[in-house]
PyMOL Python script that loads the backbone (N, CA, C, O; Angstrom):
from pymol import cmd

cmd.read_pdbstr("""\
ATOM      1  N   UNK A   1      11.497  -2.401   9.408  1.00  0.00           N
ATOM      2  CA  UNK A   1      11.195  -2.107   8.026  1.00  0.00           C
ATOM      3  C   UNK A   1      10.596  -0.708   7.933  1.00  0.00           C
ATOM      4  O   UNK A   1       9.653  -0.215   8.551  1.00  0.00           O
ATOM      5  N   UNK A   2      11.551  -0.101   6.812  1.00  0.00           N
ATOM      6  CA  UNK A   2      10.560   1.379   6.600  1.00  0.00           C
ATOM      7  C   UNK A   2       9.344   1.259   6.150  1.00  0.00           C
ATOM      8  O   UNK A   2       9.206   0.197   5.544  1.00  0.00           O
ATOM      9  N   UNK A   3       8.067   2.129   6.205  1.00  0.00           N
ATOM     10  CA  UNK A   3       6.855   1.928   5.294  1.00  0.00           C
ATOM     11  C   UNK A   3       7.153   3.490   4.659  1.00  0.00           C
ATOM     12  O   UNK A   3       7.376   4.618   5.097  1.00  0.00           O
ATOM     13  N   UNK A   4       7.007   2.807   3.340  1.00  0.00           N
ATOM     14  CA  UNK A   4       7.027   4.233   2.389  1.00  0.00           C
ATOM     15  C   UNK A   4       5.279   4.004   1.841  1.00  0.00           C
ATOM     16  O   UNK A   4       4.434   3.119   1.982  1.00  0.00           O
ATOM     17  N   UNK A   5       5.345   5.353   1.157  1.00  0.00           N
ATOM     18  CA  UNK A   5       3.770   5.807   0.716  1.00  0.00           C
ATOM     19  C   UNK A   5       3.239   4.469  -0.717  1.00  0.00           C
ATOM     20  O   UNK A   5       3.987   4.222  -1.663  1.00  0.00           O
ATOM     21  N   UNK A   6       2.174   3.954  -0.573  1.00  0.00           N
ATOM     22  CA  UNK A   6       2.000   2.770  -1.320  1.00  0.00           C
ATOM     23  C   UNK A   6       1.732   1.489  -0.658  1.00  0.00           C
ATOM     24  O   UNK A   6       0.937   0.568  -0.843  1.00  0.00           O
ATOM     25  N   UNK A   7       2.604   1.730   0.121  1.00  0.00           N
ATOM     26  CA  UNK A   7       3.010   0.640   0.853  1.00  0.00           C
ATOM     27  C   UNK A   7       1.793  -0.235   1.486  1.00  0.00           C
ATOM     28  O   UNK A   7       1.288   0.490   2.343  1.00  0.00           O
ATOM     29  N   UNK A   8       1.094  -1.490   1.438  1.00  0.00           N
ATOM     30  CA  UNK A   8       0.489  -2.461   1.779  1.00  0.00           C
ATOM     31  C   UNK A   8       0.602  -2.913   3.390  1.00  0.00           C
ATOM     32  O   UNK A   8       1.623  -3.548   3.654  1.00  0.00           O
ATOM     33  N   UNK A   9      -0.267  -2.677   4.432  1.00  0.00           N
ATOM     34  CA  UNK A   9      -0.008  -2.891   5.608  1.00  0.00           C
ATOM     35  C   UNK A   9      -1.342  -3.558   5.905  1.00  0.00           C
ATOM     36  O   UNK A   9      -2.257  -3.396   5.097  1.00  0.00           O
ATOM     37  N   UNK A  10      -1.528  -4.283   6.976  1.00  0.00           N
ATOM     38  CA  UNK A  10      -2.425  -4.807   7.722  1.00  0.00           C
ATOM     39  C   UNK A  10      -2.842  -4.516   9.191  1.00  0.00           C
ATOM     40  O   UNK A  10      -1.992  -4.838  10.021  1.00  0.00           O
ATOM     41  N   UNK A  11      -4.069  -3.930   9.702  1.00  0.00           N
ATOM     42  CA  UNK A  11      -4.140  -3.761  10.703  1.00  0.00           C
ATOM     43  C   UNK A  11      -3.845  -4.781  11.661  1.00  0.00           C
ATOM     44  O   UNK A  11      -3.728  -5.948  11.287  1.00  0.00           O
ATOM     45  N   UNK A  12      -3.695  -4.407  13.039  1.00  0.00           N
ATOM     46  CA  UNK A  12      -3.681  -5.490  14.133  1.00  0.00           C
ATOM     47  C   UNK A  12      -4.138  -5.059  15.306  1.00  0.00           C
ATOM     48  O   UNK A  12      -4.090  -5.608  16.407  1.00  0.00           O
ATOM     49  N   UNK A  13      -4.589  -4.024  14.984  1.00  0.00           N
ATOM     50  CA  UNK A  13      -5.194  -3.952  16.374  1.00  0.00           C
ATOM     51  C   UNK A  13      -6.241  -2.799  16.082  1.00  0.00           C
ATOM     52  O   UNK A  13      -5.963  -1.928  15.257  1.00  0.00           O
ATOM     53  N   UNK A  14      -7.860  -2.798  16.995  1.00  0.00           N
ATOM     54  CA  UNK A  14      -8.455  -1.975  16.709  1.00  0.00           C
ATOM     55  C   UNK A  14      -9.783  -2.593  16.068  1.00  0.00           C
ATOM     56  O   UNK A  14      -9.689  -3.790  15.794  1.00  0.00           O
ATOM     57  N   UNK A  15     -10.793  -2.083  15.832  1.00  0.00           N
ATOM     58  CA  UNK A  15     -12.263  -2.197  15.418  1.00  0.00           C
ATOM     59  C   UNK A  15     -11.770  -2.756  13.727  1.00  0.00           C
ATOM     60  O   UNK A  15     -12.349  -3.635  13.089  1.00  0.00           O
ATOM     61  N   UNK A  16     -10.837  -2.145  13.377  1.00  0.00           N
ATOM     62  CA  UNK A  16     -10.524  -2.545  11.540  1.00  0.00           C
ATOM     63  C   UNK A  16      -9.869  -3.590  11.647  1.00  0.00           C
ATOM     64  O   UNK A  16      -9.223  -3.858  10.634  1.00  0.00           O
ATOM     65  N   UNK A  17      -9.729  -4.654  12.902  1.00  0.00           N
ATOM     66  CA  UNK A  17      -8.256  -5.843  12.720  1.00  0.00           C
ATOM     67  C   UNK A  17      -8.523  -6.355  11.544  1.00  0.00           C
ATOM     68  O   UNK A  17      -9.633  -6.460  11.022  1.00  0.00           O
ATOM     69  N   UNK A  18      -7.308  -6.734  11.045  1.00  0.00           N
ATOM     70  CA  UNK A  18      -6.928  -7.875   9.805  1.00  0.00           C
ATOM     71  C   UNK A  18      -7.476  -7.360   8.441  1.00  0.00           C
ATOM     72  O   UNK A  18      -7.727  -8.004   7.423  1.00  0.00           O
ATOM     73  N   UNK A  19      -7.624  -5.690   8.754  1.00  0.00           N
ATOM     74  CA  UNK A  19      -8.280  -5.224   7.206  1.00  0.00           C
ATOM     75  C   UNK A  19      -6.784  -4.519   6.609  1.00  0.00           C
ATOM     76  O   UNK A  19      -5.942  -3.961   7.313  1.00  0.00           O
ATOM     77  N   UNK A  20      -6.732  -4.691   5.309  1.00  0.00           N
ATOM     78  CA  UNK A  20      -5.916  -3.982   4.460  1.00  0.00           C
ATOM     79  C   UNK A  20      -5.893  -2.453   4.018  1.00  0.00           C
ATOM     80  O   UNK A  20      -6.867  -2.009   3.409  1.00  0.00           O
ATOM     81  N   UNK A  21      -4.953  -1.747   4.270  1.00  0.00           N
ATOM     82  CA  UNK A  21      -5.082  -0.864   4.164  1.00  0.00           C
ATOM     83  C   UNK A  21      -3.544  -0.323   3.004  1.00  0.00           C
ATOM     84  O   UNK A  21      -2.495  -0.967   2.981  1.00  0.00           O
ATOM     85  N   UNK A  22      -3.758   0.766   2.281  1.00  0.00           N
ATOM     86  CA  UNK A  22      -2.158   1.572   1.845  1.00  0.00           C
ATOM     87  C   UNK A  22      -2.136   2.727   2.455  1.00  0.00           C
ATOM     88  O   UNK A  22      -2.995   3.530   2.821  1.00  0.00           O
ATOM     89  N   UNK A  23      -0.463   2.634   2.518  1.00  0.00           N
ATOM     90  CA  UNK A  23       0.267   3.768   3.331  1.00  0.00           C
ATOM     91  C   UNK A  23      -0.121   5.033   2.622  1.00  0.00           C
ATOM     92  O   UNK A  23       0.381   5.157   1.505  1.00  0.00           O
ATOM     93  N   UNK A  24      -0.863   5.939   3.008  1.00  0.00           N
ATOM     94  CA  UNK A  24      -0.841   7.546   2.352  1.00  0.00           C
ATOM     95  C   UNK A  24       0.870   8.402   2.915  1.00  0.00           C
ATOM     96  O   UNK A  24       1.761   9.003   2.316  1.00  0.00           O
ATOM     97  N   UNK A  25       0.718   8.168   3.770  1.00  0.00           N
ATOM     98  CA  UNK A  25       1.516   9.150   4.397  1.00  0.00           C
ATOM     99  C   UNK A  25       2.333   8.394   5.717  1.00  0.00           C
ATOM    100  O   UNK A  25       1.736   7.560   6.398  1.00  0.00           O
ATOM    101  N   UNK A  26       3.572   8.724   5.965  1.00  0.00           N
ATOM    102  CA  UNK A  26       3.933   8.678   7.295  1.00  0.00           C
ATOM    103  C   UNK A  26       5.060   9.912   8.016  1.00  0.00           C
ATOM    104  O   UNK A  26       6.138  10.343   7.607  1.00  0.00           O
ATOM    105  N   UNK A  27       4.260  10.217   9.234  1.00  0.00           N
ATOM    106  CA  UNK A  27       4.959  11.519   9.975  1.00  0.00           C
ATOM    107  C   UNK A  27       4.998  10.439  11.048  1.00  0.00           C
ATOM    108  O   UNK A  27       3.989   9.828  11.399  1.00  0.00           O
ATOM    109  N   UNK A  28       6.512  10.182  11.674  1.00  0.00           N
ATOM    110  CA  UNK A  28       6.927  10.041  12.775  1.00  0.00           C
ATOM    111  C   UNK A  28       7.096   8.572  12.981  1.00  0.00           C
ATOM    112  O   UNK A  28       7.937   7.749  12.621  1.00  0.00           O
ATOM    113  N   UNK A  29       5.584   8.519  13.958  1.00  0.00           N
ATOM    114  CA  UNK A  29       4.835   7.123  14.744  1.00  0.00           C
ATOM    115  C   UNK A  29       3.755   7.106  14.287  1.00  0.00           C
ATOM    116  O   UNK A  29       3.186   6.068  14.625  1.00  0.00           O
ATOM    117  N   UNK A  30       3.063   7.824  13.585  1.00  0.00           N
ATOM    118  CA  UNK A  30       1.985   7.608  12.822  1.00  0.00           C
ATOM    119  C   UNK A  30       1.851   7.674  11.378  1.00  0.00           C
ATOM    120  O   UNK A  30       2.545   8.399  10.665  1.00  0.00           O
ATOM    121  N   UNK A  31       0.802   6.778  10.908  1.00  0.00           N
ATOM    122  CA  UNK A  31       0.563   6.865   9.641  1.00  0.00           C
ATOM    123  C   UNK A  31      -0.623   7.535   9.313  1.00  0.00           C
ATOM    124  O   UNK A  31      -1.270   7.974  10.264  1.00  0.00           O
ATOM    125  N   UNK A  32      -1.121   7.741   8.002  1.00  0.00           N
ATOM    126  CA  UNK A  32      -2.020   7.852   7.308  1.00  0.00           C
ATOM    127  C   UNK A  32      -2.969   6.994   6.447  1.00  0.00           C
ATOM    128  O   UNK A  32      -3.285   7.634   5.444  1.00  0.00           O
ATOM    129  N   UNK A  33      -3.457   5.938   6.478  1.00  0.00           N
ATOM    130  CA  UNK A  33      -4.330   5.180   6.337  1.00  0.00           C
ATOM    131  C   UNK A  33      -5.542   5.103   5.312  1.00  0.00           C
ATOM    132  O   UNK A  33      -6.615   5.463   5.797  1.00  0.00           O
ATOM    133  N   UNK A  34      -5.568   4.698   3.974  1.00  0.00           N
ATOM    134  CA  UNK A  34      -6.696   4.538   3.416  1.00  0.00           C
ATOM    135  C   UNK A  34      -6.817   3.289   2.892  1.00  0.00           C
ATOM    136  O   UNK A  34      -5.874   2.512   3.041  1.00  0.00           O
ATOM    137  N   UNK A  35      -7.923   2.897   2.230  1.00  0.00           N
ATOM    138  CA  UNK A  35      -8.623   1.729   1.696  1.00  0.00           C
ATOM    139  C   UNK A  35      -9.492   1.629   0.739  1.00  0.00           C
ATOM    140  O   UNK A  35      -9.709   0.530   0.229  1.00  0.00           O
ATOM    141  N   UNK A  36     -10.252   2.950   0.255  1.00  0.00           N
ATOM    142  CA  UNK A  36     -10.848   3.309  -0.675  1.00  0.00           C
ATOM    143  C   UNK A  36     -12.486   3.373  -0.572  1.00  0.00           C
ATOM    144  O   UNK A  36     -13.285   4.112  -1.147  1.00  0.00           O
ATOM    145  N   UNK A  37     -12.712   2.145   0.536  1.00  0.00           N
ATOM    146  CA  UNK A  37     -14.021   2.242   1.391  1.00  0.00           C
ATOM    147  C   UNK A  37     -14.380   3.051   2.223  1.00  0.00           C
ATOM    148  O   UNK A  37     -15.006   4.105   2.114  1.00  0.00           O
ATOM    149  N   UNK A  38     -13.651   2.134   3.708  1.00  0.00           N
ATOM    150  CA  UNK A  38     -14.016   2.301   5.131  1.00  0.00           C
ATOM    151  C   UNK A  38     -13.346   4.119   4.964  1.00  0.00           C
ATOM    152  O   UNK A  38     -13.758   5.234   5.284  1.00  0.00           O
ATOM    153  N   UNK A  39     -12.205   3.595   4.326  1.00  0.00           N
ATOM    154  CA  UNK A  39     -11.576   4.996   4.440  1.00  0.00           C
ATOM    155  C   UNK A  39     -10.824   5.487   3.174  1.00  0.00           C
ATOM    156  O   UNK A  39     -10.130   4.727   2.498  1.00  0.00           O
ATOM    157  N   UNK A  40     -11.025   6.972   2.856  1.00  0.00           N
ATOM    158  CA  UNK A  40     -11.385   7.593   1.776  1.00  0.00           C
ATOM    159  C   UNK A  40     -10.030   7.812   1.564  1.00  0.00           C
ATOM    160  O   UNK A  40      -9.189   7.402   2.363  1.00  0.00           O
ATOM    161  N   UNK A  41      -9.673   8.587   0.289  1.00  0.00           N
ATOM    162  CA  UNK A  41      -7.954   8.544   0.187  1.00  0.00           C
ATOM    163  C   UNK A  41      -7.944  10.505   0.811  1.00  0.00           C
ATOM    164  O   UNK A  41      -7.048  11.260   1.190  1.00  0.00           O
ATOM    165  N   UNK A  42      -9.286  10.630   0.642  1.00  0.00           N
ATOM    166  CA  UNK A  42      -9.427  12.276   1.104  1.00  0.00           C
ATOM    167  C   UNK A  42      -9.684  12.381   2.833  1.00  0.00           C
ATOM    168  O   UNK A  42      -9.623  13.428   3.477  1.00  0.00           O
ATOM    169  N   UNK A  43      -9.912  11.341   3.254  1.00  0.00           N
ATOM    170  CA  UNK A  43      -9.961  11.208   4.367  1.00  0.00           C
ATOM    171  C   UNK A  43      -9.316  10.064   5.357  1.00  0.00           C
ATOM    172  O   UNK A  43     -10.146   9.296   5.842  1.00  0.00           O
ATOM    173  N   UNK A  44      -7.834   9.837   5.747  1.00  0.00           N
ATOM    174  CA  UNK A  44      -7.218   8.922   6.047  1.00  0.00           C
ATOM    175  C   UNK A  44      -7.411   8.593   7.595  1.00  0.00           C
ATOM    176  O   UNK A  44      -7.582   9.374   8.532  1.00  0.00           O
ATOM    177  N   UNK A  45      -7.355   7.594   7.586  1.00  0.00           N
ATOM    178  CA  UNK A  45      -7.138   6.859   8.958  1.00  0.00           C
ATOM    179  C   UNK A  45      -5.496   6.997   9.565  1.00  0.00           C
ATOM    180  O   UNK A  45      -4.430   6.647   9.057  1.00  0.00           O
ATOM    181  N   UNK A  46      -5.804   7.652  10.849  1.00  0.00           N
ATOM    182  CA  UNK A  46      -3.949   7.801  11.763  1.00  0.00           C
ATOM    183  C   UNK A  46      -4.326   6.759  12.482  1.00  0.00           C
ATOM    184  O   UNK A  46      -5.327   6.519  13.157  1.00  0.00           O
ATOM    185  N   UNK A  47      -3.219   6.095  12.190  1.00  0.00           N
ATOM    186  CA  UNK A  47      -2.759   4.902  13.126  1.00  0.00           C
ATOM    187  C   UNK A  47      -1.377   4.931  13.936  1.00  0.00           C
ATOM    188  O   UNK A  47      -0.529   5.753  13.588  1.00  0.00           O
ATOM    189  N   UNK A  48      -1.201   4.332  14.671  1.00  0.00           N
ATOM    190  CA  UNK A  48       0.165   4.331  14.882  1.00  0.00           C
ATOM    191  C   UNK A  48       1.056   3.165  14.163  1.00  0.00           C
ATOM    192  O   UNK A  48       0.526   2.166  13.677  1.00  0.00           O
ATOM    193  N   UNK A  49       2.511   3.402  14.148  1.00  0.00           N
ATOM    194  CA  UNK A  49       3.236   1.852  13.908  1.00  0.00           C
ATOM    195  C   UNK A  49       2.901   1.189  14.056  1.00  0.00           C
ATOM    196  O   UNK A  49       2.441   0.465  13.173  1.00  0.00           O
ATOM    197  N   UNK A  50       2.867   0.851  15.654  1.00  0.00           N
ATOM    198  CA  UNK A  50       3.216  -0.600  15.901  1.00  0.00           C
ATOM    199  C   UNK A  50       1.271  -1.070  15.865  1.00  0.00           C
ATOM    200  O   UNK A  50       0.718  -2.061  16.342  1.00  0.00           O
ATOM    201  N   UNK A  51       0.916  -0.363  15.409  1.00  0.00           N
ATOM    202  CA  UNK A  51      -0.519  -1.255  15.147  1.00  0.00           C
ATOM    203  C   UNK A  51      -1.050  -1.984  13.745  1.00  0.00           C
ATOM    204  O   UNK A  51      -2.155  -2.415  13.415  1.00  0.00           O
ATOM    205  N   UNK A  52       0.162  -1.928  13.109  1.00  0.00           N
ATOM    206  CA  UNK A  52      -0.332  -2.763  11.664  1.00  0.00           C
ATOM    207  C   UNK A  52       1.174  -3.635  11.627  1.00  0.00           C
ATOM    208  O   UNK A  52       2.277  -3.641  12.174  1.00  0.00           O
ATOM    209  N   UNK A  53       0.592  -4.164  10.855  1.00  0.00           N
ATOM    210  CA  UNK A  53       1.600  -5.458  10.390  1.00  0.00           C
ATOM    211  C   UNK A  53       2.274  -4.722   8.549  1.00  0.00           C
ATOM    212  O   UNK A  53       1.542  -4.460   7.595  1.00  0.00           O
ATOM    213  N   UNK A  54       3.456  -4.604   8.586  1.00  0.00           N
ATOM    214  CA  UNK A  54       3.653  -4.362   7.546  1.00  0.00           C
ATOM    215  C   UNK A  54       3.836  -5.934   5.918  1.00  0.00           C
ATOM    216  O   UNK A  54       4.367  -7.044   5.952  1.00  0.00           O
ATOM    217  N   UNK A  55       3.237  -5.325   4.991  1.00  0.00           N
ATOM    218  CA  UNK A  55       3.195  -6.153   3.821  1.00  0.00           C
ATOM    219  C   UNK A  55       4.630  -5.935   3.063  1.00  0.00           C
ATOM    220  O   UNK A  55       5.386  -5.003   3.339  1.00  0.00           O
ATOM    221  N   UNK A  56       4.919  -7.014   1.985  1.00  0.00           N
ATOM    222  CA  UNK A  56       5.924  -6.378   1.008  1.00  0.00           C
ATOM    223  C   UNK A  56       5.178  -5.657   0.060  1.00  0.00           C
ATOM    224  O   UNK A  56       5.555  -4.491   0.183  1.00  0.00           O
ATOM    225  N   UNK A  57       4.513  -5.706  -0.625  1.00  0.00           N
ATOM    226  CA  UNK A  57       3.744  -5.447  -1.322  1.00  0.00           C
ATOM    227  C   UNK A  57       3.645  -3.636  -1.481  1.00  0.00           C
ATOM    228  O   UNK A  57       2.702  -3.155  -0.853  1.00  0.00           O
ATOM    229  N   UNK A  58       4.507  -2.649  -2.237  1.00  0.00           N
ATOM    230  CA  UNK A  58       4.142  -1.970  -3.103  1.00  0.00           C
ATOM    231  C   UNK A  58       3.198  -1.293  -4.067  1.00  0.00           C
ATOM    232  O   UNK A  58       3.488  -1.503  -5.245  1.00  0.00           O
ATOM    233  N   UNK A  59       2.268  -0.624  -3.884  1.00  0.00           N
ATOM    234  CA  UNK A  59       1.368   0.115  -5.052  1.00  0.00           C
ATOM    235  C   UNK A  59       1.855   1.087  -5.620  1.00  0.00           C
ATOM    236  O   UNK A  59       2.615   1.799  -4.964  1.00  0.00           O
ATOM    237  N   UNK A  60       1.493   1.507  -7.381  1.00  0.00           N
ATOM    238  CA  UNK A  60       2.241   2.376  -7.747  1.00  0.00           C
ATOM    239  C   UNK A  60       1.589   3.286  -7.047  1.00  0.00           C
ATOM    240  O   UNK A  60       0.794   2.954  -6.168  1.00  0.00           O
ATOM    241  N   UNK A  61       1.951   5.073  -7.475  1.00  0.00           N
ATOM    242  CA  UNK A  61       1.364   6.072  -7.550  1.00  0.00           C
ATOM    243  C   UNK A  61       0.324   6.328  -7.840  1.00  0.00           C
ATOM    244  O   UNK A  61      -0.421   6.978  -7.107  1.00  0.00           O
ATOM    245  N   UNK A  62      -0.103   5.749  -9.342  1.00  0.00           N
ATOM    246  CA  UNK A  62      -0.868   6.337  -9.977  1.00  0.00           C
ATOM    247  C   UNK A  62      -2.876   5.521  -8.936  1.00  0.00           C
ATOM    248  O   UNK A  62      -4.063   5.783  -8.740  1.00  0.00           O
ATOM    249  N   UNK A  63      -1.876   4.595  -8.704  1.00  0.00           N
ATOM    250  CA  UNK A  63      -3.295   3.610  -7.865  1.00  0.00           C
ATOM    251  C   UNK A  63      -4.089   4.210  -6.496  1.00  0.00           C
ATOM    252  O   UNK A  63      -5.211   4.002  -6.032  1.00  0.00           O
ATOM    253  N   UNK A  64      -3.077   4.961  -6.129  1.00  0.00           N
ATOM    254  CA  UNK A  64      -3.455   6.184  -4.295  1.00  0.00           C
ATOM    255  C   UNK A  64      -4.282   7.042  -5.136  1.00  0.00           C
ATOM    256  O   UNK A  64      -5.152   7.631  -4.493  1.00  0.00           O
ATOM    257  N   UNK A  65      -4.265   7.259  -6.259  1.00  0.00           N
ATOM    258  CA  UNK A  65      -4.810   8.827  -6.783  1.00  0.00           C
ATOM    259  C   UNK A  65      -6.405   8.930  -6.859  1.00  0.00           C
ATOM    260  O   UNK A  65      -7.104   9.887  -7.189  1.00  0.00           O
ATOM    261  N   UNK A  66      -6.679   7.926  -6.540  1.00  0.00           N
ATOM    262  CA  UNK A  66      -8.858   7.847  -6.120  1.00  0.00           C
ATOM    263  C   UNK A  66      -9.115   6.808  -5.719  1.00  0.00           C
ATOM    264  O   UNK A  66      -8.323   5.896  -5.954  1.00  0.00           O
ATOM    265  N   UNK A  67     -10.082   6.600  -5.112  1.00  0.00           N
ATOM    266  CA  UNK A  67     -10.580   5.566  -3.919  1.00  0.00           C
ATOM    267  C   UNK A  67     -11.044   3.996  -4.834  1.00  0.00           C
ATOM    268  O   UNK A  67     -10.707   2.843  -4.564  1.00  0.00           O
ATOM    269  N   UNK A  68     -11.735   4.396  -5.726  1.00  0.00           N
ATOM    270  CA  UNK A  68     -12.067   3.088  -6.986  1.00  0.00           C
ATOM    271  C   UNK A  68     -10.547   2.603  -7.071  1.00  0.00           C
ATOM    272  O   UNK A  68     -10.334   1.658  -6.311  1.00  0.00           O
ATOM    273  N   UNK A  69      -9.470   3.008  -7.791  1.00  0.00           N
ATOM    274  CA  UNK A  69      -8.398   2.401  -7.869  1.00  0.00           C
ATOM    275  C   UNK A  69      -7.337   1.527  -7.129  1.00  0.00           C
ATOM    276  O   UNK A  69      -6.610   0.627  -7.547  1.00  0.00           O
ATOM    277  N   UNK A  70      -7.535   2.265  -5.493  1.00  0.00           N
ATOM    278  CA  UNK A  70      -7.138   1.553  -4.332  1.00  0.00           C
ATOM    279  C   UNK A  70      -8.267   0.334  -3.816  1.00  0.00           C
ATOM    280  O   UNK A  70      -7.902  -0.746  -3.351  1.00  0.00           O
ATOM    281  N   UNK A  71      -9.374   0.646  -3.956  1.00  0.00           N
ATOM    282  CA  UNK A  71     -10.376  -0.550  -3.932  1.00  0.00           C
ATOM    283  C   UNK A  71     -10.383  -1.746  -4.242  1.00  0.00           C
ATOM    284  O   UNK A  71     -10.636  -2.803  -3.664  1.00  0.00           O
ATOM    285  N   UNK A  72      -9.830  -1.203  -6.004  1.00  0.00           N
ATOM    286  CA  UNK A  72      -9.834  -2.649  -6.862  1.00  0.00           C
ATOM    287  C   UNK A  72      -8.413  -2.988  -6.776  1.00  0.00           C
ATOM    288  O   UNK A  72      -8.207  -3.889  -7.589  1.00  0.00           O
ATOM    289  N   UNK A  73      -7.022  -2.577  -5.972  1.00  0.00           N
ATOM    290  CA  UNK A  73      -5.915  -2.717  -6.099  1.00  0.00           C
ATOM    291  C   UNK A  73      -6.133  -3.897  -4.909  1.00  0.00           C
ATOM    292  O   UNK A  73      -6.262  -5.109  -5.079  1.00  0.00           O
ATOM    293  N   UNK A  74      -6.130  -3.053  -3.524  1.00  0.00           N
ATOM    294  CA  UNK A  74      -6.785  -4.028  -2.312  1.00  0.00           C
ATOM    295  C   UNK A  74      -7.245  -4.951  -2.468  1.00  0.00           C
ATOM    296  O   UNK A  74      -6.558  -5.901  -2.094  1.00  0.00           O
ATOM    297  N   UNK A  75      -8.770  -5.338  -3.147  1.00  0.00           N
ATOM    298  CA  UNK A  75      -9.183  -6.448  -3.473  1.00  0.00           C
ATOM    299  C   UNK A  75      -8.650  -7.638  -3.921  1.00  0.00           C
ATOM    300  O   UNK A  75      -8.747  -8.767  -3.441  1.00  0.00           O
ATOM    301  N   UNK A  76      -7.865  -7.094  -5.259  1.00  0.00           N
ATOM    302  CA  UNK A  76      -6.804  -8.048  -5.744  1.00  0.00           C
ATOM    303  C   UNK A  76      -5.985  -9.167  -4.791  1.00  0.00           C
ATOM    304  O   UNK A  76      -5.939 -10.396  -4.848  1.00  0.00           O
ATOM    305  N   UNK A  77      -5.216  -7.968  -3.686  1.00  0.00           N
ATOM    306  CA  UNK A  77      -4.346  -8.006  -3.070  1.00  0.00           C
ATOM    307  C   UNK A  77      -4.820  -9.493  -2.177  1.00  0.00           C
ATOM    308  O   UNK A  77      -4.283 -10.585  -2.361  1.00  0.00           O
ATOM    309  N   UNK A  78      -5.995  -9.215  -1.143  1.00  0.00           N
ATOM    310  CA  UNK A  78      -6.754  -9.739  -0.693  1.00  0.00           C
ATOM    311  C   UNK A  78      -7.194 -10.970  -0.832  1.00  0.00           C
ATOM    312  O   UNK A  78      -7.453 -11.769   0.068  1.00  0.00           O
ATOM    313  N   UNK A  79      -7.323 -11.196  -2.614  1.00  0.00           N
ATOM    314  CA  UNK A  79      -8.039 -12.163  -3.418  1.00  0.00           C
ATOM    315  C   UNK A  79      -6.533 -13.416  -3.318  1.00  0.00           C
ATOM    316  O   UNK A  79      -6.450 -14.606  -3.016  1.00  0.00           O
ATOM    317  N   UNK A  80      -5.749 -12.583  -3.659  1.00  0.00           N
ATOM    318  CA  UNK A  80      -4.515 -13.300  -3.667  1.00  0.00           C
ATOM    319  C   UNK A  80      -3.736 -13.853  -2.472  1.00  0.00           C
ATOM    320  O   UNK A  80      -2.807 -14.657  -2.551  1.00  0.00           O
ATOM    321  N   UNK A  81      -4.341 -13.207  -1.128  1.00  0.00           N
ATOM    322  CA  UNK A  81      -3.305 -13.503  -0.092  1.00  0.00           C
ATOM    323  C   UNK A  81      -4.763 -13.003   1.031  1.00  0.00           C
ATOM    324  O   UNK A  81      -4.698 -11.903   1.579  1.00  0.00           O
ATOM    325  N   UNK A  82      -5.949 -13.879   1.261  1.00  0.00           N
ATOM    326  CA  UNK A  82      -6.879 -13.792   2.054  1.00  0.00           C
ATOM    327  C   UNK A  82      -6.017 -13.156   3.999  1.00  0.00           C
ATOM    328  O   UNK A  82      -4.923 -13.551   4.401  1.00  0.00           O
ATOM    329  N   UNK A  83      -6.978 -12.139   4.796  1.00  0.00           N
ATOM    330  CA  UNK A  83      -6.872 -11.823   5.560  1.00  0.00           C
ATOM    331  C   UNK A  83      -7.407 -12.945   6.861  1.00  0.00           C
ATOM    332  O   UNK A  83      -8.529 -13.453   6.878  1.00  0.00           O
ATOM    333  N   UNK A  84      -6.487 -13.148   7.759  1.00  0.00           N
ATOM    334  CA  UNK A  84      -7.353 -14.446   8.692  1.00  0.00           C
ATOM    335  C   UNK A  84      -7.292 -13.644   9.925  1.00  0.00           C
ATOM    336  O   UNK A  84      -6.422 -13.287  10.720  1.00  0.00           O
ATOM    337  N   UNK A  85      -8.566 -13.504   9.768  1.00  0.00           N
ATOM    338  CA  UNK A  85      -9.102 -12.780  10.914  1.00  0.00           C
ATOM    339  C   UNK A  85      -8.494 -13.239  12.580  1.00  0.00           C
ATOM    340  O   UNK A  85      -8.249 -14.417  12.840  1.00  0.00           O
ATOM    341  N   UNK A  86      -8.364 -12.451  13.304  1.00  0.00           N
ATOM    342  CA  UNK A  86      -8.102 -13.152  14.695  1.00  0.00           C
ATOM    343  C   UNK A  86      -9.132 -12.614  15.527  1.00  0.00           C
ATOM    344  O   UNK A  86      -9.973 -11.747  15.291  1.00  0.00           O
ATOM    345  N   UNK A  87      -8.825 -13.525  16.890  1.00  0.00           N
ATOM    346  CA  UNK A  87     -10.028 -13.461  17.914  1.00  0.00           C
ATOM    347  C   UNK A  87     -10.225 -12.358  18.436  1.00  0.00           C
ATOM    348  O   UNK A  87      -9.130 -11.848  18.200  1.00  0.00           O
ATOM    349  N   UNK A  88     -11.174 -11.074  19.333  1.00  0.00           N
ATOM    350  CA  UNK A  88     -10.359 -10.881  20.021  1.00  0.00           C
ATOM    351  C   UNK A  88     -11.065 -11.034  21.170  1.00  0.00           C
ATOM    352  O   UNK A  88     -12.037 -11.787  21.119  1.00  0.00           O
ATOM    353  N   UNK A  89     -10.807 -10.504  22.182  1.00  0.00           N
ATOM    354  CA  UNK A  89     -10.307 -10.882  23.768  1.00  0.00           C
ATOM    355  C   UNK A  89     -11.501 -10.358  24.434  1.00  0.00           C
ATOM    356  O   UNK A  89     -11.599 -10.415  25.659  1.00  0.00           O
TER     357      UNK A  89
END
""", "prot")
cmd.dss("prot")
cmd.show_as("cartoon", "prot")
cmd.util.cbc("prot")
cmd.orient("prot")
């Protein structure tokens, strides 16, 4: 699956597992990463691919454009389809 910008992914690996994040950006094998909290839309998290789980889930444009808006988009998201944490090792 492609991830385009908007785009709804889930971590899987890493100190952030099972947190939600939207796609800012993608160059290559890596992405660009925000959340509106942990991580700012001015300051993105690089991840690689294969370390998130991709969502169907779509955000418009206008919702990436400040950190409050991706916050309360996430939340929603979240509210609607809870994250289940896994163990780790």
């Amino acid at each position: 699956m492609d991830l385009v910008r908007g785009q709804l992914v889930r971590s899987r690996a890493g100190r952030d597992t099972a947190r939600t994040f939207a796609v800012l950006a993608v160059e290559g094998q890596m992405l660009f990463l925000a959340d509106g909290s942990l991580r700012r839309v001015n300051s993105p998290k690089r991840k690689k691919r294969k370390h998130v789980a991709p969502i169907a889930t779509v955000l418009p444009g206008e919702t990436l454009a400040d950190d409050a808006r991706l916050r309360r988009a996430i939340a929603a998201f979240d509210e609607a389809s809870p994250p289940t944490p896994t163990r780790r090792k």
